[in-house]
ROTOR-526745 format. One record per atom (N, C-alpha, C): y, z negated, x negated; residue in three letters. Coordinates in steps of 0.001 Angstrom, whole numbers, plus 500000, padded with zeros to 6 digits. Example, Ala and Ser with C-alpha at 12.3 -4.5 7.8 and 13.67 -1.06 7.14 Angstrom:
494310492200486810ala/495500492200487700ala/496700492200486800ala/497750492920487150ser/498940492860486330ser/500030492130487100ser/
END
This chain:
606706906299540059unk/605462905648540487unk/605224905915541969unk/603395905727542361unk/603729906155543565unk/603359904870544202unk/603753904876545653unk/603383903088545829unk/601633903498546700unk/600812903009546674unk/599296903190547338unk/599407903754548612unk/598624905255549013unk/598459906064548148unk/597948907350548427unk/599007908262548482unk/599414909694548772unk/597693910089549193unk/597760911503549829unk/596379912368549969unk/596155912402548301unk/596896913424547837unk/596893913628546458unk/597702912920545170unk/597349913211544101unk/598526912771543028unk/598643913874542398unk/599733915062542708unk/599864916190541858unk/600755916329540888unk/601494914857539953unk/601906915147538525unk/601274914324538137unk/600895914325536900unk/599696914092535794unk/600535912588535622unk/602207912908535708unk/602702911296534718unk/603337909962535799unk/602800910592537466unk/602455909750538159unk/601738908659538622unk/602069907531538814unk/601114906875538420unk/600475905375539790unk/600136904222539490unk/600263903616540887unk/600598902073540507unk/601205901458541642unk/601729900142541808unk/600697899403542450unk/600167898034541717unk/599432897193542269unk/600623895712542861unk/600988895200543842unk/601401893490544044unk/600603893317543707unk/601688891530542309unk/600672890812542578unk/601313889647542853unk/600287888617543446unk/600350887884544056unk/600515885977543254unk/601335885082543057unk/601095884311542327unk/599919883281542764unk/599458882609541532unk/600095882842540367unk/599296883487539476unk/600039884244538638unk/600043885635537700unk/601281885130536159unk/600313885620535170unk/601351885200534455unk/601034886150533257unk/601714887282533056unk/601435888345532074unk/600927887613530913unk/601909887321530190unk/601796886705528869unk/600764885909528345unk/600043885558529538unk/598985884097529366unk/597495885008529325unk/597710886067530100unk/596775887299530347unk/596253888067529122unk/597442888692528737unk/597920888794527608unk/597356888685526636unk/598105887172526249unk/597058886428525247unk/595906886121524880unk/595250885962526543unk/593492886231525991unk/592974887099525354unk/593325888599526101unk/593222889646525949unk/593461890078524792unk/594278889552523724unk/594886890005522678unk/593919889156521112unk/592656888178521945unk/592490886875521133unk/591764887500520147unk/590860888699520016unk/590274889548519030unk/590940890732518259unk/591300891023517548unk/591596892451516997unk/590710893046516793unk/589245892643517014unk/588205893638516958unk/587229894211518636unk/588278893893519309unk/587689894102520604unk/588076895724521109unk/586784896458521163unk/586892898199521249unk/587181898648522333unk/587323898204523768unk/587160898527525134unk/588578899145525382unk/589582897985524840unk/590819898356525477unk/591785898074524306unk/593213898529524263unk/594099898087523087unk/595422897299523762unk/595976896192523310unk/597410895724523476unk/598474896194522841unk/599083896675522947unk/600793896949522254unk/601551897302522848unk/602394896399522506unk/604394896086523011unk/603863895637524259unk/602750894585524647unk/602662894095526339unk/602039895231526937unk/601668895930526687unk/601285897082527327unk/599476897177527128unk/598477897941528037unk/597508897588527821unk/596899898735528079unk/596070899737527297unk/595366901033527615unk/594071901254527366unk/593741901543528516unk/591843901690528417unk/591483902813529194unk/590326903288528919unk/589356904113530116unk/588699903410530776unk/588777903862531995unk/588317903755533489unk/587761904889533784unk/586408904744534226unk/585364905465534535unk/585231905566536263unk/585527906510536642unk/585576906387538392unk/584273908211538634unk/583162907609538096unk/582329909069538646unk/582423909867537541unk/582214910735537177unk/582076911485536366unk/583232912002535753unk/584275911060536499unk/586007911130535767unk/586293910172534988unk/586828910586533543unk/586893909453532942unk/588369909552532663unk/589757908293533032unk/590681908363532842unk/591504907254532015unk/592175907870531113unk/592764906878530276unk/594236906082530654unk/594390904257531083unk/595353904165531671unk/596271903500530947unk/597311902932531786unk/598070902333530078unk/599055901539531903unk/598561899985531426unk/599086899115532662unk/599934897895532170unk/600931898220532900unk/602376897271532321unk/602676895999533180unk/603532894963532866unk/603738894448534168unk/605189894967534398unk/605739894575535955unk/607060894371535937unk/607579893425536626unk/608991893140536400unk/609396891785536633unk/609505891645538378unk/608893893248538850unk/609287892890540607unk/607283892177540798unk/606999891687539687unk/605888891092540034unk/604616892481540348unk/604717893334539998unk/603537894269540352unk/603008894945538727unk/601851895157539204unk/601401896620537713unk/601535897456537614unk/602136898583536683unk/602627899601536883unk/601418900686536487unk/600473900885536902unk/599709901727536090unk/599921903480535937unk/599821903531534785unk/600511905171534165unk/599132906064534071unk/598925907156533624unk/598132907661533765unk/598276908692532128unk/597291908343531398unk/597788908548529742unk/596882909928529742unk/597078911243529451unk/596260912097528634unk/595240912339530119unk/594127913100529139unk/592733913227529692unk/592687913945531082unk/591651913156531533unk/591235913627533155unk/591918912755533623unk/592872913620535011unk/593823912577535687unk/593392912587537148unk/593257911731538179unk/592677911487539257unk/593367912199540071unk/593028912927540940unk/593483913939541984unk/593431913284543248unk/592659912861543748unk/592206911793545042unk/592517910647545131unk/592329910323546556unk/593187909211546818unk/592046908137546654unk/590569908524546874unk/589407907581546542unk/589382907260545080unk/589648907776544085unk/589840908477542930unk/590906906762542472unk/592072907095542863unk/593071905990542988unk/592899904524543203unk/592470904770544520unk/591632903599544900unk/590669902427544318unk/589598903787543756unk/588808903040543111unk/589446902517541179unk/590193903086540867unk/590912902284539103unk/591706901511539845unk/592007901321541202unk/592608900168541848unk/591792898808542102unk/591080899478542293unk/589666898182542756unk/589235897816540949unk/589053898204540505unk/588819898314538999unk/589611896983538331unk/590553897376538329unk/591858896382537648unk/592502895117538307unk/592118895295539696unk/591697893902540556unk/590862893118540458unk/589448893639540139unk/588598892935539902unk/588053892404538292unk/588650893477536992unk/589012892938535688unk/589864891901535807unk/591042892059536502unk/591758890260536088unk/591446889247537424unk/590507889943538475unk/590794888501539667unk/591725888660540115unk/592278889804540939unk/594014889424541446unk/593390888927543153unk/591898889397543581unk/592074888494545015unk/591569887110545298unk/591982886571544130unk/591259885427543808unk/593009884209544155unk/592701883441545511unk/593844882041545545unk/593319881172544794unk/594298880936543335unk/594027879973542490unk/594908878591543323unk/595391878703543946unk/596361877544544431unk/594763876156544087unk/594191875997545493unk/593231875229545621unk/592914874943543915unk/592442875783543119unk/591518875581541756unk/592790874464541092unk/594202875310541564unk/595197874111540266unk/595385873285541363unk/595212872925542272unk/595312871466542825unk/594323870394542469unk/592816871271542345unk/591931870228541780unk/591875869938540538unk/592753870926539945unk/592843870379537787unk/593861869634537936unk/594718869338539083unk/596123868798538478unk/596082867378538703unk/594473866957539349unk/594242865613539399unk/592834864969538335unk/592735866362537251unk/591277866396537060unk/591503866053535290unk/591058864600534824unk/591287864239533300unk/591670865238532325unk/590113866077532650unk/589752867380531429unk/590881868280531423unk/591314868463532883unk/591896870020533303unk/593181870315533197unk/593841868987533548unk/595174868943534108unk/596556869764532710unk/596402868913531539unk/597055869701530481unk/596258871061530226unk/595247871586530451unk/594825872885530178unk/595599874173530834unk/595376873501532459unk/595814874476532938unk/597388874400533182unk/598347873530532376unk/599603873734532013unk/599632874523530979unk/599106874492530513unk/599351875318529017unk/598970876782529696unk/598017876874530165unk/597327878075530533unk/597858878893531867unk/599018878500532270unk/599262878617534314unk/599539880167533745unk/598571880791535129unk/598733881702535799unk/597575882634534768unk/596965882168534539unk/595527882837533916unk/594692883089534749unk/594101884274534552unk/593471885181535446unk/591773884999534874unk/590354884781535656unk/589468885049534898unk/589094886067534994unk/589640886762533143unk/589377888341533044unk/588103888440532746unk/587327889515533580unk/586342889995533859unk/585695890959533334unk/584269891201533967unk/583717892937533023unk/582882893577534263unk/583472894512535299unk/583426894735536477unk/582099895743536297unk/581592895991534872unk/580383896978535073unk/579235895833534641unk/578345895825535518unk/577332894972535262unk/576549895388533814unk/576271896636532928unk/575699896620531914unk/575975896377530967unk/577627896771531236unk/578504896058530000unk/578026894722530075unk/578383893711531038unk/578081892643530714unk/577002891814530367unk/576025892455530590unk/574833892208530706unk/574325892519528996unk/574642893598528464unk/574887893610527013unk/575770892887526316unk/576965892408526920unk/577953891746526247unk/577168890475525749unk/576316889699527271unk/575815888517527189unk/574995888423526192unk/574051889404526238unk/573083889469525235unk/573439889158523654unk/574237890348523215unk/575110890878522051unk/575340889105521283unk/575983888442522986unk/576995887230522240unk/575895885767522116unk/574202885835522118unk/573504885475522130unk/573086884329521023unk/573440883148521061unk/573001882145519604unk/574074882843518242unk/574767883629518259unk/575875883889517212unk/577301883712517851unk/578811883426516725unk/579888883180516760unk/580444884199517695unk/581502884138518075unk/582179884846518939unk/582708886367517942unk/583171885863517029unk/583541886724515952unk/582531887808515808unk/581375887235515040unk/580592888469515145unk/579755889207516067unk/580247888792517842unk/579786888832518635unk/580564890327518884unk/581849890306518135unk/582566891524518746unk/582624892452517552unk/581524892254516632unk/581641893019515907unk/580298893977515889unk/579015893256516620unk/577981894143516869unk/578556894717518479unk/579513894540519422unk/579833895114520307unk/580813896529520051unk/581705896646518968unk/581979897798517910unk/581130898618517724unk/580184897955517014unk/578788898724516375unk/578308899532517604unk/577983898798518260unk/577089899808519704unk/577932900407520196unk/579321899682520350unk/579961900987521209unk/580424902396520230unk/580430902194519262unk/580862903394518333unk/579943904311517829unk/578539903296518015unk/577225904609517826unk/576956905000518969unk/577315904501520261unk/576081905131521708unk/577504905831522272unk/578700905223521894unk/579724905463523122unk/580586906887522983unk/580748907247523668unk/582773908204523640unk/583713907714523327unk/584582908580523752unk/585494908005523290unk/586799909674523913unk/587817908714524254unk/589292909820524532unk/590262909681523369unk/590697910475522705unk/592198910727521837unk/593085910275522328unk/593992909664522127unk/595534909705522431unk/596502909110521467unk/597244909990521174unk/597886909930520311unk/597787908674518984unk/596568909876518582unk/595713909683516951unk/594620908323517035unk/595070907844518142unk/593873906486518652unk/592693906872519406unk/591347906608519060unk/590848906574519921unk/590236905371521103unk/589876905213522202unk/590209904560523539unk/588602904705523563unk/587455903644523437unk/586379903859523853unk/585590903337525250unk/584497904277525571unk/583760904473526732unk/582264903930526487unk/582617902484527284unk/580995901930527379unk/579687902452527197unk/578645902602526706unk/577144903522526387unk/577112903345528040unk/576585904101528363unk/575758904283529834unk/574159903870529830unk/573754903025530982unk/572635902335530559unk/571495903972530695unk/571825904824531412unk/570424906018531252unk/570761906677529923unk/571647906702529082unk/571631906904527783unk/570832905971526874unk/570892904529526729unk/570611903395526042unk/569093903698526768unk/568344903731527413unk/567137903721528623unk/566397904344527416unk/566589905873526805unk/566199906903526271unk/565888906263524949unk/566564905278524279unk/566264904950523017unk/565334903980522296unk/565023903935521448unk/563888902695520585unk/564764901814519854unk/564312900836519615unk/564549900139519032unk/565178900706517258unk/564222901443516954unk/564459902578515465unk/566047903109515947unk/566422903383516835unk/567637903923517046unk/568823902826516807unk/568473901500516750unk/569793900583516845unk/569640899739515139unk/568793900679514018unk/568531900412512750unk/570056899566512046unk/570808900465512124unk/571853900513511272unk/573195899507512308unk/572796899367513191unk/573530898201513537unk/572893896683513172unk/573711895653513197unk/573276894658512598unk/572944893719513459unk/572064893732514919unk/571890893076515952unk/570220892536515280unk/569258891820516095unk/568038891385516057unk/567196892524516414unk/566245892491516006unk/564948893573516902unk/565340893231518158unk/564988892113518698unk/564913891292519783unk/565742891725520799unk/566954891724520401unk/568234891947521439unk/568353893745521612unk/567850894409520706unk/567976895722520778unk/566956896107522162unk/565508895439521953unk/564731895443522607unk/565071895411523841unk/565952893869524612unk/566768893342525611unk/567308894321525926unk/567965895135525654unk/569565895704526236unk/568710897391526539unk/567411897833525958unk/567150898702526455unk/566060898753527346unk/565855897331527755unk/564677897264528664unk/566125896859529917unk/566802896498529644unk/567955895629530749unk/568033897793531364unk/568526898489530333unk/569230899817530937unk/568364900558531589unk/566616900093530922unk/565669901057531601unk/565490900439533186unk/565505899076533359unk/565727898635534814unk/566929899124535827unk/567750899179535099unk/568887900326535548unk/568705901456536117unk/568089902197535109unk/568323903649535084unk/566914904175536238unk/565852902775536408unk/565074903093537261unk/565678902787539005unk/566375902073538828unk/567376901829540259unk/566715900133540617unk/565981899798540022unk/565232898624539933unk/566203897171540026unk/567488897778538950unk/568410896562538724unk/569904897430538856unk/570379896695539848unk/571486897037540124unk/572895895908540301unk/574165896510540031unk/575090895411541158unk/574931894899542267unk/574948896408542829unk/574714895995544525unk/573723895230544859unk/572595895620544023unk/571125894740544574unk/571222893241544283unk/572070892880543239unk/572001891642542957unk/573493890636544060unk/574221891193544185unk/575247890798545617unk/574550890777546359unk/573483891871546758unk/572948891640548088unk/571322890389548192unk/571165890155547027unk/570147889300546805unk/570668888164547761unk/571566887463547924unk/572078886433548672unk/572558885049548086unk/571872884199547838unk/572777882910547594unk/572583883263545975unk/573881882131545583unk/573915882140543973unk/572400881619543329unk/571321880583543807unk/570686880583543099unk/569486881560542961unk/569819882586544569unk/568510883793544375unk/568862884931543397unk/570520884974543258unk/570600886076541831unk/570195885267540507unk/571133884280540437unk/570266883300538993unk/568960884063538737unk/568059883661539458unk/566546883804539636unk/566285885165539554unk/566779886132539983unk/566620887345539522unk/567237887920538260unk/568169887130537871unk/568539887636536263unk/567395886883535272unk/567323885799535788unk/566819885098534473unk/565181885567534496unk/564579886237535880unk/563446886970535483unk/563392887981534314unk/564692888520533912unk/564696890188533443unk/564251889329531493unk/563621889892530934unk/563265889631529252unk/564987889736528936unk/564935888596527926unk/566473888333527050unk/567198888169528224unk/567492887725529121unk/568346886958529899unk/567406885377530486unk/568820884597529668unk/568271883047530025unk/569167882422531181unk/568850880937531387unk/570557880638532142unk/571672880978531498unk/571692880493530276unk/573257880991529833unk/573569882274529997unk/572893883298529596unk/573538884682529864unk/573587885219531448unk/572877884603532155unk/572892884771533577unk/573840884314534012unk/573715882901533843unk/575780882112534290unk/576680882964533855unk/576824883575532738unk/578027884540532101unk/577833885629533061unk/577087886238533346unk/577166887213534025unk/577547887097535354unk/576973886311535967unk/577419885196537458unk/578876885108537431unk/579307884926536281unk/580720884118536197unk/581824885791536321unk/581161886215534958unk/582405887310534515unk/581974888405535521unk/581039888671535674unk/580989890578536590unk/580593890179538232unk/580078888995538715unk/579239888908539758unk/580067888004540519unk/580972887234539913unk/581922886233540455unk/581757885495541605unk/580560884854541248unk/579889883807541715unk/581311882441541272unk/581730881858541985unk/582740880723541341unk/582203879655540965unk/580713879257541189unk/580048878147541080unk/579244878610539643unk/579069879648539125unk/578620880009538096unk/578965879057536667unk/578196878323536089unk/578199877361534788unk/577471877229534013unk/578030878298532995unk/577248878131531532unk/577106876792531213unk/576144875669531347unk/576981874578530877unk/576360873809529630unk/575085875078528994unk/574982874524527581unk/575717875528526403unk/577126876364527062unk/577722877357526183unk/578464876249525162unk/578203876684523721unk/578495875623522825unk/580345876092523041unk/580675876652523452unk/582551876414523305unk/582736875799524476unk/582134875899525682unk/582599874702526478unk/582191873512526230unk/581061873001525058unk/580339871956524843unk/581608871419523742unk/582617872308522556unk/583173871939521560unk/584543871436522314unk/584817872432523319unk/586167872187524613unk/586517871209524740unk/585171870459525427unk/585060869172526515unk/585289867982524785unk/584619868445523820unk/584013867538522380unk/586012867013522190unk/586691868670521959unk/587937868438521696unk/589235867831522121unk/588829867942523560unk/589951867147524653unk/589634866019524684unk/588526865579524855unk/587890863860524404unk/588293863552523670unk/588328863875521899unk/588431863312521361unk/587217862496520612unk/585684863037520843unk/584633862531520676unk/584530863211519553unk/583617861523518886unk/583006862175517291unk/581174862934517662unk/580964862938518343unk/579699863870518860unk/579796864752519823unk/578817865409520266unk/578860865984520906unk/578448865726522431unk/579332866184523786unk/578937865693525048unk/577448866013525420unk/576544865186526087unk/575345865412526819unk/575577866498527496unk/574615866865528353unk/574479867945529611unk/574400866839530421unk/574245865455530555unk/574497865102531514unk/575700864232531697unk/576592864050530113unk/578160863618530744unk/578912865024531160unk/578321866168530786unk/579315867244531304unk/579296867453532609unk/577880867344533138unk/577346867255535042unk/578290866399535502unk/578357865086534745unk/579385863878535600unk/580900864788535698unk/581138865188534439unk/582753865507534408unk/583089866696535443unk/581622867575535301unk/581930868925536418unk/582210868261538095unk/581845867099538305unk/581844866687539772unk/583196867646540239unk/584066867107540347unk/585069867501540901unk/584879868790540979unk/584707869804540028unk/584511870821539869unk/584259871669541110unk/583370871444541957unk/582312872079543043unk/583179872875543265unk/582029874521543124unk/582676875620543381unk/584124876304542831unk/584461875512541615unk/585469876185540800unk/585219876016538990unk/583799875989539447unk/583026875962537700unk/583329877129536862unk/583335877682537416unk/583322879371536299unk/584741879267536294unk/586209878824536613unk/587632878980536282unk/587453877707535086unk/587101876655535445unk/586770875516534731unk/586873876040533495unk/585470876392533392unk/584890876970531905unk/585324877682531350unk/586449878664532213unk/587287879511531288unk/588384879035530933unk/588967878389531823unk/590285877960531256unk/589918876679529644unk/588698876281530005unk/588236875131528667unk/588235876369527590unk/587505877200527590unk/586962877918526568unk/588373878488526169unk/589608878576526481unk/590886879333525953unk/591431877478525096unk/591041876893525208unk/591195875964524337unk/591335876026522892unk/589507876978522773unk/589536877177521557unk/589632878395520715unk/589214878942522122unk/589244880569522343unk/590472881655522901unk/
END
């Protein structure tokens, strides 16, 4: 392994070391990660975790371990292998920002460890990372995709699209798939997403979301640089098929806004239903009371609730 990070990387089965920093807890990571068998992006086996990473017109397949000196070992599987040290860098920045490693949870578990809802959650849950989706279209389709339907079949029209629009790398007899690109999706009709089993509606969404894309109109950067959390809100929830909820998700998972709160998402609504102990369902305005404490650690909140059930 090399430690961060040479001019070059000139053997293919070289690879790079991320620290990390506690608290980190593979297994708990892991486990989220592992909560679908129908999830196409990336695969788990033996603890081990392999996906493509897209850095520019390089697409590289990685395969990231932990080890017990506390760091990630990332390998470099097959394919196109990164030559540069920007190259490096950036599937570095990548996999930092998929699990949150510059994120001090200390503060967040000091305020669950006094907090009714939180306190047994985040025992069960210590050292959970909120894993992320660092390309804004992915998520922005994800949100859509996971729109008024189950989680289940949320990842099964996310299959569907990624296996009709996407790529895909070999490795040994598996294939490893590559997100649609929104100026690909931009190009298509609605007639094109027939045979998947999504709404008119949402097909509609996700190629008006890529044509804002692909015009430079809607971007990451533009929306970081928009400024406070409620002027991006306001600019997502302008775009057709993005409401608050899919805007908070997006806020939360790719934009990492920490104040970001889905807070009419029915699994944090069943979460809060289940740890209570209530025969109904919570208001939006006993969940406002319960978020108090919360301020500014809403989006860990909501994830660590949602591994409750999820």
């Amino acid at each position: 392994m090399s430690n961060l990070l040479g001019e070059e990387i000139n053997e293919v089965n070289e690879g790079i070391v991320i620290p990390l920093s506690e608290p980190f807890d593979m297994n708990t990571n892991l486990g989220y990660l592992k909560r679908s068998t129908n999830e196409c992006m990336f695969k788990v086996e033996n603890d081990a975790i392999r996906r493509v990473i897209v850095i520019g017109k390089t697409r590289t397949l990685v395969q990231i371990e932990y080890s017990d000196n506390k760091q990630l070992n990332v390998h470099f599987i097959g394919g196109a292998q990164p030559t540069k040290t920007w190259q490096c860098a950036e599937i570095v920045n990548y996999i930092q920002e998929w699990f949150d490693l510059d994120n001090d949870l200390f503060p967040f578990y000091e305020m669950a460890n006094a907090d009714p809802l939180l306190k047994t959650t985040i025992k069960e849950f210590y050292g959970l990372r909120l894993i992320g989706i660092p390309d804004l279209f992915e998520a922005l389709c994800w949100g859509v995709l996971g729109q008024q339907i189950n989680l289940g079949f949320a990842y099964t029209l996310k299959r569907q699209f990624v296996e009709k629009f996407g790529e895909s790398i070999e490795s040994d007899g598996k294939n490893y798939w590559i997100f649609p690109s929104y100026e690909q999706i931009a190009q298509l009709t609605p007639n094109d997403f027939a045979d998947i089993k999504m709404t008119v509606k949402k097909s509609e969404y996700i190629i008006g979301i890529a044509k804002l894309m692909a015009s430079g109109e809607l971007s990451k950067q533009k929306l970081i640089e928009a400024g406070s959390f409620k002027e991006v809100e306001k600019s997502l929830i302008k775009i057709r098929g993005i409401g608050p909820w899919t805007a908070n998700y997006v806020l939360m998972r790719c934009l990492r806004f920490p104040n970001a709160f889905p807070i009419e998402d029915v699994g944090l609504i069943n979460a809060i239903k289940t740890l209570l102990k209530m025969d109904r369902k919570p208001t939006k305005e006993e969940i406002l009371a319960l978020s108090i404490p919360w301020d500014k650690w809403e989006s860990y909140a909501t994830f660590y609730l949602w591994r409750v059930l999820y």
